[in-house]
C-alpha positions, 0 to 999 in steps of 0.5 A, a space after each residue: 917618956 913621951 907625952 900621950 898628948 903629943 904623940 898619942 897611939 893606941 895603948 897610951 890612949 888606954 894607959 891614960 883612961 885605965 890610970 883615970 877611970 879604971 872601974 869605967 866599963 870599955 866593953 860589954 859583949 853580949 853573952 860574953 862579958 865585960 871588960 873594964 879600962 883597968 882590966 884591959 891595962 893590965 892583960 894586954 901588958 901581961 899579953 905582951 910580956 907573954 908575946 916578948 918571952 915567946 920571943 916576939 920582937 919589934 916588928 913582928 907580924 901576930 894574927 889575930 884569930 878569934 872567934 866572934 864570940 871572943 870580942 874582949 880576949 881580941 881586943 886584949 890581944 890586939 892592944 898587947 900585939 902593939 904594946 909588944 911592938 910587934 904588928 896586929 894582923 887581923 884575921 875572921 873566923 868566916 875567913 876560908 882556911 886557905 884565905 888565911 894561910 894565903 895571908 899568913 904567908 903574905 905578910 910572913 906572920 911570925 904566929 897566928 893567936 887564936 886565944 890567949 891560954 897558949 902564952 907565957 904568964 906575964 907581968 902585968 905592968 908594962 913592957 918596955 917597948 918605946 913605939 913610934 907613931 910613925 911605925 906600922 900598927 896593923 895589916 887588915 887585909 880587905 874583903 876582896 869585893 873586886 879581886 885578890 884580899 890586900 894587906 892595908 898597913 896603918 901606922 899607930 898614928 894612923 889608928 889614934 888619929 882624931 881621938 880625944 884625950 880630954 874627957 869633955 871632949 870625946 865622941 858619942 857623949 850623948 849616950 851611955 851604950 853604943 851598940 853594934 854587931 861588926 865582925 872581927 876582922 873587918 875594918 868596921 869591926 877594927 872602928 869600933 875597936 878604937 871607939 872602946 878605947 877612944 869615946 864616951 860610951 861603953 861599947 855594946 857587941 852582938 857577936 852574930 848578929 841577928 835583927 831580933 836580937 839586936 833591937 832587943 840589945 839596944 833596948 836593954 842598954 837604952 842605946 843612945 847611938 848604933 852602927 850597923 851595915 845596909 844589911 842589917 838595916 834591911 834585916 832590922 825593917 822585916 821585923 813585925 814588931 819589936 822592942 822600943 827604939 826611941 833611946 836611939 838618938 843617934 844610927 850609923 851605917 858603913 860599908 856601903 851606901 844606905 839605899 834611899 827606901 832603907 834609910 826612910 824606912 830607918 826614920 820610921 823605924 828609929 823615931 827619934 833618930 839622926 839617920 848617918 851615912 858614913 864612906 870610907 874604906 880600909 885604904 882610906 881611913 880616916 878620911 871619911 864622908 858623913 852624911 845626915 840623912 836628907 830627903 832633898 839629897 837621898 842619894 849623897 853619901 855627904 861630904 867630906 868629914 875629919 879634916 880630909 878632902 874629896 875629888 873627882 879625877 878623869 882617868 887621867 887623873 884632871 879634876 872634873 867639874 861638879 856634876 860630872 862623874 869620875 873616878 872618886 878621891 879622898 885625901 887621907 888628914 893623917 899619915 896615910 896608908 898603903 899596901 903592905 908589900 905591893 908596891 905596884 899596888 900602893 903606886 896606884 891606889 895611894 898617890 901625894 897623900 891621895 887614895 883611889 877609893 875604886 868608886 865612880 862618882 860625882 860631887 854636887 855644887 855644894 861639895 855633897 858626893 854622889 856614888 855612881 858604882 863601884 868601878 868594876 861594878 858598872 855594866 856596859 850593855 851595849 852602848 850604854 853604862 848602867 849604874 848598878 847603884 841606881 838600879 837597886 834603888 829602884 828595886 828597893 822602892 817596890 813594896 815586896 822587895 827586902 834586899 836587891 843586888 844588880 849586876 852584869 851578866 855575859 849577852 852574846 849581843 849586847 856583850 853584857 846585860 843588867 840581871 837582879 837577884 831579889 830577896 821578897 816578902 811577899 810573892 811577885 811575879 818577876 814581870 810585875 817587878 818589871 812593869 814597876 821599874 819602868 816608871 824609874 828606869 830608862 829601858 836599857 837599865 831594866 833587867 833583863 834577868 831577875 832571880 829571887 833566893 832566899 838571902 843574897 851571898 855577903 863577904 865578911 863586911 857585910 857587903 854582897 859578894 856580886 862574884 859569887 852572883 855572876 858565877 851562879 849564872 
């Protein structure tokens, strides 16, 4: 048998806390349930028991179909897939039915689980099913912000990577509950599945989440860490007034940069909280950035974290200086992933244990990273390139704004022109919210179209569907 502590992947992990601390709580989800180390042993082998007389053999793809609510039957499923030897295709209940058939028929999912009442009834010990660390563990298909969803395939030695076996050592110890609301599917959802596995505290789960609902679930459980996206961060600042926060020690957002006037707003909000911007993506994991939040370096996503690296690449691939904006590289400390049969795709993204994260950016002469765009986001007005990053930022420093997303618009002049869709608290003429901007933004980089709506369009992640804002123009 091999040694967990040699080549640890994710069910040795749980067979290892399971024999330790089987009574210990691994997951709370709110109206749901709970779910113990030892339980979760014990059904994920009976799921892969069940998987291996339904005839799943090593390799095969199984996607993963639960609703948000089915947290805990998702995570028993995920790690019975593994053990089973089989390949864990994530899927989300906000995914179009076309969209998962697409998938399905991309990675030739050989069934599609949707709850675990349709399985034989297997034994619950463990199946005999040696695994590789070096074999394929999962496909998550990314949200598709710019283009056509991609399968990210990630080895078992990927997935465990980093995780600490020793119980003095693992992650979070400052806190007793971790709260977060992460859908399903999605590769912030997929992190906090291996927290449950890997780190101190029980992890607490809002299954759709709603700002007061959440701060209502931090203060029950005396949350000493949270993870959230910008938009629930900007969700959590409307409320009037709320339960106590101050348990907090510890808030992290993913997905996307934290706009400066969010992340002070979260200070304020969270007293006794370190403010942290984590970057990383689906194809990168687990090279990441973190950033402590810092009013001398409000704009810095950070710099590099769990042993990876960060570059900045002219097009033709020449590193460039500090303060000079490129394409932005992350070197992955583990074995890195790839798109699942895309090889064209993978020669582009994923190159000498590199990753091409799509964004534009530049690094400080301390190391700290800046975002510039998404690549595919920056607008191209005329002679000028406008940051959509830097116009949002100014829009949320305007005290009626809630949310702000910049993007282009076809110009029959200018070829393309900045618009903004703005969410607001308060009424505001569009004219004032240009006047403010004009201390903050050069003109060329104002609006020339603003729209307000009731909430901006979002993908599964938690990110805003800038696609959908260009096609309602």
């Amino acid at each position: 048998m091999r040694s967990v502590l040699e080549t640890p992947t994710l069910p040795d992990i749980l067979t290892a806390r399971a024999a330790s601390e089987p009574e210990t709580l691994a997951m709370i989800v709110h109206g749901s349930g709970e779910l113990t180390f030892g339980e979760w042993q014990a059904r994920s082998n009976a799921v892969a028991n069940g998987l291996l007389e339904r005839g799943v053999r090593g390799g095969d793809r199984v996607g993963l179909l639960f609703p948000g609510s089915g947290w805990i039957d998702y995570a028993v499923a995920f790690i019975g897939v593994l053990k089973a030897g089989a390949v864990a295709v994530p899927l989300s209940d906000r995914m179009p039915a076309a969209e998962i058939e697409q998938i399905a028929a991309h990675c030739s999912t050989s069934l599609i689980l949707t709850d675990l009442a349709g399985l034989p009834e297997g034994a619950t010990s463990p199946p005999d099913v040696p695994l590789r660390p070096a074999g394929t563990a999962q496909i998550l298909y990314t949200s598709g912000t710019t283009g056509t969803a991609k399968g990210v395939a990630a080895t078992h030695a990927n997935l465990a990577f980093g995780a600490r076996t020793q119980p003095r050592r693992r992650a979070f110890a400052h806190s007793r509950h971790l709260v977060h609301a992460f859908p399903i599917g999605t590769n912030a959802g997929q992190m906090m599945l291996v927290n449950a596995l890997t780190v101190h505290p029980a992890v607490v789960t809002l299954p759709r989440f709603t700002p007061g609902r959440f701060a209502a679930l931090i203060a029950r459980h005396r949350a000493g860490t949270v993870f959230l996206v910008p938009a629930m961060a900007v969700e959590l600042l409307s409320l009037q007034e709320g339960p106590d926060l101050s348990s907090v020690l510890l808030l992290g957002s993913a997905a996307a940069p934290l706009p400066p006037a969010v992340a002070a707003g979260l200070t304020r909000m969270f007293p006794k909280a370190t403010i942290t911007n984590y970057y990383t993506s689906t194809e990168a994991a687990p090279a990441q950035t973190i950033m402590l939040f810092d009013p001398d370096r409000p704009g810095s996503v950070g710099r590099s974290a769990a042993g990876g690296d960060v570059r900045i690449a002219s097009p033709e691939g020449a590193d460039l200086p500090p303060g000079e904006t490129g394409e932005v590289w992350m070197r992955s400390p583990a074995a890195p992933r790839s798109y699942y049969n895309d090889p064209a795709a993978s020669t582009d993204v994923f190159r000498g244990g590199w990753i091409r994260m799509g964004d534009l950016g530049y690094l400080d002469e301390d190391g700290y990273l800046y975002l510039v765009d998404r690549d595919g986001d920056v607008v191209k007005s005329g002679a000028f390139k406008v940051s959509t990053l830097k116009v949002e930022n100014a829009l949320y420093e305007h005290p009626a704004v809630v949310e702000a997303a910049a993007y282009g618009l076809a110009h029959p002049v200018l070829g393309t022109a900045v618009a903004a869709a703005v969410v607001l608290r308060a009424e505001v003429s569009h004219a004032d919210i240009r006047a403010f901007l004009r201390d903050r933004l050069a003109q060329h980089e104002i609006p020339s179209e603003i729209v307000t709506m009731d909430s901006l369009p979002r993908n599964r992640g938690g990110k805003v569907d800038k696609r959908a804002l260009r096609a309602r123009a």
